[in-house]
C-alpha positions in Angstrom: 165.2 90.2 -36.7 164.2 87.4 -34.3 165.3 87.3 -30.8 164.4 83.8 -29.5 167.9 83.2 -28.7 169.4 86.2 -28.2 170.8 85.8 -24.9 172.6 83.2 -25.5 174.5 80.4 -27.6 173.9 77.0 -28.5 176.4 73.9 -27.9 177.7 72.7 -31.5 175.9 70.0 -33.1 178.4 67.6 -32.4 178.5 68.3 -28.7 174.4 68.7 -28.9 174.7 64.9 -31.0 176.8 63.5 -28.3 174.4 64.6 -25.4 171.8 62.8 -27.3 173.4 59.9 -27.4 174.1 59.6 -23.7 170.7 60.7 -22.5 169.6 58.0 -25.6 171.7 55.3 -24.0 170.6 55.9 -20.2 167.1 56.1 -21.2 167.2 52.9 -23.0 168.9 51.1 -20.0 165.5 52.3 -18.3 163.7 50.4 -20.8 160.9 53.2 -20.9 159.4 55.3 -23.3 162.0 58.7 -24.7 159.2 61.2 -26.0 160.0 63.7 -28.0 157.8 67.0 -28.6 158.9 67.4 -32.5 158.4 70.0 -35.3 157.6 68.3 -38.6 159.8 69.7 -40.5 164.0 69.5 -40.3 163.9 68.7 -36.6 162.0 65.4 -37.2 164.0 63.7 -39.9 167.4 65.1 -38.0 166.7 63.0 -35.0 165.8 60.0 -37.4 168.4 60.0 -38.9 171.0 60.7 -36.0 169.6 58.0 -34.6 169.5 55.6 -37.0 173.5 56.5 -37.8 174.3 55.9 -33.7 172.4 52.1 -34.2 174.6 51.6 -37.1 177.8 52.6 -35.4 176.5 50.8 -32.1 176.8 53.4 -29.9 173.2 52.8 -28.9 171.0 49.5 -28.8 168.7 49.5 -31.6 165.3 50.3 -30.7 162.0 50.9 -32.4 161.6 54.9 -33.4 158.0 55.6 -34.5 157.5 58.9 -36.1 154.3 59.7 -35.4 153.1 62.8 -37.6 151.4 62.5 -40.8 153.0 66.4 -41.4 156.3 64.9 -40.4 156.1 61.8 -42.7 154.9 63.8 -45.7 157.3 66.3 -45.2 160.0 62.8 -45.3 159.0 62.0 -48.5 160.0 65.0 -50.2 163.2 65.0 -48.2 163.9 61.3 -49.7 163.2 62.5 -53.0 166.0 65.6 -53.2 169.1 63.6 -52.0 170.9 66.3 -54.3 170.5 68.5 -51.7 171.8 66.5 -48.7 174.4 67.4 -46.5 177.9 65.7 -48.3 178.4 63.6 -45.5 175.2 62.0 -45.1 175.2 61.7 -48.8 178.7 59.5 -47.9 176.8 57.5 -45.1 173.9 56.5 -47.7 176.0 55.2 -50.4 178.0 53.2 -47.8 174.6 51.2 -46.6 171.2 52.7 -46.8 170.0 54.2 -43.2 166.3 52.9 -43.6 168.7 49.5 -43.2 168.6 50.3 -39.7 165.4 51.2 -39.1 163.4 48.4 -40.7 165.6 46.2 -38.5 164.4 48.0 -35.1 160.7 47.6 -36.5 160.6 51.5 -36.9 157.1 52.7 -38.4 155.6 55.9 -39.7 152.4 56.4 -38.2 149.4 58.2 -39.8 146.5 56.8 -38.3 144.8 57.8 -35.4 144.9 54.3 -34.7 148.4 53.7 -35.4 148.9 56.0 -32.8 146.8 54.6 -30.4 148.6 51.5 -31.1 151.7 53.1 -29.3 150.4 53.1 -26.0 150.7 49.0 -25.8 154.5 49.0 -26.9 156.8 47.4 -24.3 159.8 47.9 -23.7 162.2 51.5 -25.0 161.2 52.9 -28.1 161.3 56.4 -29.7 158.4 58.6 -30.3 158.4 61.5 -32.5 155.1 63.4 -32.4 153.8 66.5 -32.9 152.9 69.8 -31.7 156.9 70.7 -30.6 155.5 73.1 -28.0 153.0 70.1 -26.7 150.4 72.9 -26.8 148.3 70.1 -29.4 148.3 67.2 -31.3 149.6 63.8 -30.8 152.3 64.5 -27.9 149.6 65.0 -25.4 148.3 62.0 -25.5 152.0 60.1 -24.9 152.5 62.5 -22.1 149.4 61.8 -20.7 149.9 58.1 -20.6 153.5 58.3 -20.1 155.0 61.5 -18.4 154.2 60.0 -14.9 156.3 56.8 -15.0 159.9 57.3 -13.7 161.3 55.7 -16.4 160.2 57.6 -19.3 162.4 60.1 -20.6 161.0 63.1 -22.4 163.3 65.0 -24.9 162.9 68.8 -25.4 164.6 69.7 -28.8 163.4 73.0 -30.0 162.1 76.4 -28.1 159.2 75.9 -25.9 157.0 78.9 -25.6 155.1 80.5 -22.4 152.2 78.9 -21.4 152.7 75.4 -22.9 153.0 72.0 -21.5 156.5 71.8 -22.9 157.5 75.0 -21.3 156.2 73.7 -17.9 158.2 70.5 -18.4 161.4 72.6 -19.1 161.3 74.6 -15.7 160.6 71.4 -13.9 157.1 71.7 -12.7 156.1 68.7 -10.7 152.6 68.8 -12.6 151.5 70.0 -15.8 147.9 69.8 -17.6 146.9 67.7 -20.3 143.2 68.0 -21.1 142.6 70.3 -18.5 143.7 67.5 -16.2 146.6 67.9 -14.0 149.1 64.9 -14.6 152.4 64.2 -12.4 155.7 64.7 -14.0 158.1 61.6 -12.7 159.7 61.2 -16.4 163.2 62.9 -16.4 163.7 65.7 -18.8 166.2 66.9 -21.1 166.6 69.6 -23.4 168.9 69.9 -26.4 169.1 73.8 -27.3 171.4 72.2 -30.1 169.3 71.0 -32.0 167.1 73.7 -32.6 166.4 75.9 -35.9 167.1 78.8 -34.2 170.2 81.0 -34.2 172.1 81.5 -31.2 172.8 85.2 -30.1 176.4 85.3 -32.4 174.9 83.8 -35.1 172.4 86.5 -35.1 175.1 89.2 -34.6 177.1 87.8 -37.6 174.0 87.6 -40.1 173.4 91.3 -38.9 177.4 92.1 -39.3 177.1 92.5 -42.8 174.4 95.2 -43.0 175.0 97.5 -40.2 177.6 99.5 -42.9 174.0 101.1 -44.2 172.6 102.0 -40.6 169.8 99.8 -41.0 167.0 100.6 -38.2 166.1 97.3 -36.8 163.5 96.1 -35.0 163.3 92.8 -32.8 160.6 90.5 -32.9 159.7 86.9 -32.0 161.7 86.6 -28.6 160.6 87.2 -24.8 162.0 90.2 -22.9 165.4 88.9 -21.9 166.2 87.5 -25.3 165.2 90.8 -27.2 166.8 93.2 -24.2 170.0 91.2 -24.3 170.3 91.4 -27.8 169.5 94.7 -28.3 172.2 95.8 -25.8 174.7 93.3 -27.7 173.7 95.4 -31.3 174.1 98.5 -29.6 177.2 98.0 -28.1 178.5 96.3 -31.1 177.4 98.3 -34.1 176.3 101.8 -32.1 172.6 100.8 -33.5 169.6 101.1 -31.0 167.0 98.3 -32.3 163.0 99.0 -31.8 161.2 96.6 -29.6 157.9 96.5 -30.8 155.2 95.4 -28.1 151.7 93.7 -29.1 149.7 95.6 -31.7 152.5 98.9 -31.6 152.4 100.1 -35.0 156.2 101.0 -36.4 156.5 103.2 -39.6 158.7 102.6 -42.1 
């Protein structure tokens, strides 16, 4: 099992979607930049089309969003052509008035070029900017924060885990600097993360998918988490279900 969240739970969606929406609205009023570090696939096209549904309902000021992946925007397209397999409710929004509505009235591009990317850096005025690596360990993000992260009133989103070591992770504990390039850059940008929206199961969503099993006395190992996520849910299993989980270090070798 994975254990990246295993100490702890994530704020419902809605509660998550709300958040958003203020931190959307305040940033906006700025009139900066709002940068988010995005994974291309789910995350992306979530925020998209969150956002799209708060312009519509005028909850926020329509601004431009410019998703700025060519992973994310190919990984769009095959979202767009399984609407079968949409959530019911966004299924509902979509036949009401299509949601692109809203975006081609903000201006909102997908950007695939290096040049359209480039291209971002002379935008005035608020805008959205989804762009890729989600850690801000690569790729196109490090170039926004570079030109960005240091003016007061950009806002930078954090929306999914960020590991040890990264940029995004720095950002997250409120470092004053972090380096880009192997430059050190100053952090004025204020910073917000979202735990809600991320893909990865909170600590009783991992107990429940486990719940099921545990009548076999399954050994389990956890993986893919740092020390206190794995040691807190460990001691959770093994209070819970009288099972002692395995936590394999770095090149251990577990037989089966």
């Amino acid at each position: 099992m994975e254990s990246t969240y295993g100490d702890r739970n994530h704020r419902s969606f809605k509660e998550t979607a709300t958040e958003f929406a203020e931190i959307v609205r305040t940033a906006s009023e700025q009139g900066g930049k709002i940068l988010v570090p995005t994974f291309a696939i789910g995350r992306a096209q979530t925020l998209v089309v969150l956002l799209a549904w708060l312009f519509r309902k005028k909850e926020v000021k329509p601004f431009p969003i410019y998703l700025d992946s060519p992973m994310a925007v190919e990984a769009s397209k095959i979202y767009l052509k399984h609407p079968e397999l949409w959530h019911e409710r966004l299924k509902e929004i979509v036949r009401e008035r299509p949601l692109r509505d809203e975006l081609t009235a903000t201006k909102s591009r997908l950007c695939v070029s290096a040049a359209e990317s480039k291209a971002l850096n002379d935008v005035k005025g608020t805008c959205m900017i989804l762009a890729g690596a989600g850690m801000c360990n690569a790729g196109r993000i490090l170039h926004h924060l570079r030109n960005n992260v240091s003016k007061e009133e950009t806002s930078v989103l954090i929306v999914g885990y960020q590991g040890p070591g990264t940029a995004g992770r720095a950002l997250v504990e409120g470092a004053e600097t972090i380096r880009i390039f192997g430059e050190k850059t100053i952090v004025r940008a204020s910073v917000h993360s979202l735990g809600g929206f991320s893909a990865h199961a909170g600590q009783s969503e991992l107990l429940n998918w486990l719940a099921p099993m545990v009548y076999c006395r399954p050994r389990v190992f956890l993986t893919h988490g740092e020390a206190r996520g794995r040691e807190s849910l460990a001691a959770c299993i093994e209070q819970r279900f009288q099972i002692k989980p395995g936590l394999p270090g770095y090149r251990d070798v577990m037989e089966v």
